[in-house]
C-alpha positions, 0 to 999 in steps of 0.5 A: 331179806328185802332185795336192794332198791335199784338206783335210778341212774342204774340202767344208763349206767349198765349203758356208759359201763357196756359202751366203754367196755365194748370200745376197749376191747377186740370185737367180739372179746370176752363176755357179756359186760352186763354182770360185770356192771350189775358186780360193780353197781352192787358194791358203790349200793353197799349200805356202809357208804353214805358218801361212796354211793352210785351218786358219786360214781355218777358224778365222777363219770359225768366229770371225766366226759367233760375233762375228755378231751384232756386224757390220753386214754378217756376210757381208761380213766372211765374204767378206773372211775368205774373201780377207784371206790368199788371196794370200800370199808371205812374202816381199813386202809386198804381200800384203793390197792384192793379196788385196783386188784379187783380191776386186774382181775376183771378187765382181762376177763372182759377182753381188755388188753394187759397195758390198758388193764394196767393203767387202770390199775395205776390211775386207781392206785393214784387216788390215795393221795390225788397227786399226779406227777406232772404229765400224767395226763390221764392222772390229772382227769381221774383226780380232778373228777373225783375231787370236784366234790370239793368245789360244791355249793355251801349247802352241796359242801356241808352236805358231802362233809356230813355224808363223810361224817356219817361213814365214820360214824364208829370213830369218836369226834376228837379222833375224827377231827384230828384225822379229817383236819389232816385230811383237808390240810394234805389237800391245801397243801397241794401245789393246786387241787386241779391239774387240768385247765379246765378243772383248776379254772372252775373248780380252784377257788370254791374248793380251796373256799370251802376246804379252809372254812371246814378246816376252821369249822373244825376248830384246827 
């Protein structure tokens, strides 16, 4: 079998991955960070994901370094980005509670202490339903990096609602759309999409745009 194709952005990655690590915990606690990150990079390269890929992660990442300043606990919400979809089957339910377990058992081995690991844990658990309670400062960054997808292009948009699509390839289109129309009225639902002032200034209107032209596209 042939060996999976490295990422292009997989060493900078192990970099961000092995910088947060070290600033998180004691000098000198825990093991080399290195497998750690080649266990997570190996998980978002599974080949079910089509939309859950080392792409998101990256722009998850890259969302949370500019809604920093928000956080109370930046690293924290790096690590839960680094976790929120490392465990991911499209076909369960489960995804985020097994995601956040996974965090439990790494972080401590890393040296990260028990109220970091724990937040982790909660802020990925957050992201079944991206309503973070009022406040929740760290919540707010962690939701509004992964949600920001949503505010794309048109043609960056059409292509993140194809990538889901293909993810759900097993599921028949009435049922999907049933389910994705559900998905995207929860989202419009919502109070706003975008916690942060930064997030909810650039990101509000194109995403409340294109979620609705979806949700008409979808005939719902």
């Amino acid at each position: 079998m042939a060996a999976m194709s490295e990422h292009p952005s997989g060493p900078a990655l192990r970099t961000r991955w092995r910088e947060t690590v070290v600033r998180a915990r004691a000098e000198g606690a825990g093991p080399d960070p290195g497998p750690y990150a080649d266990d997570l990079l190996r998980r978002w390269s599974e080949p079910q994901r089509r939309y859950h890929t080392v792409d998101h992660l990256v722009a998850v990442l890259d969302h949370v370094d500019a809604l920093a300043a928000h956080a109370e606990d930046a690293d924290a919400v790096r690590f839960a980005a680094w976790f929120h979809d490392a465990v991911y089957r499209p076909d369960r339910s489960e995804n985020e509670e097994r995601s956040a377990h996974l965090a439990e058992l790494a972080l401590p081995e890393l040296g990260v202490d028990e109220a970091r690991t724990a937040e982790v844990a909660r802020l990925v658990r957050l992201t079944v339903g991206h309503d973070p309670a009022p406040g929740d400062r760290d919540g707010e960054v962690l939701c509004d990096a992964d949600l920001a997808v949503l505010a794309g292009s048109p043609h960056d948009y059409a292509l993140y609602a194809a990538a889901v699509r293909q993810e759900y390839a097993f599921v028949p289109d009435a049922a999907f759309h049933e389910g994705r129309a559900g998905v995207l009225r929860q989202l419009l639902g919502l109070p706003r999409l975008f916690r942060t002032p930064l997030g909810y200034e650039r990101w509000e209107a194109v995403a409340r745009r294109n979620l609705t032209t979806e949700l008409e596209l979808l005939g719902a």
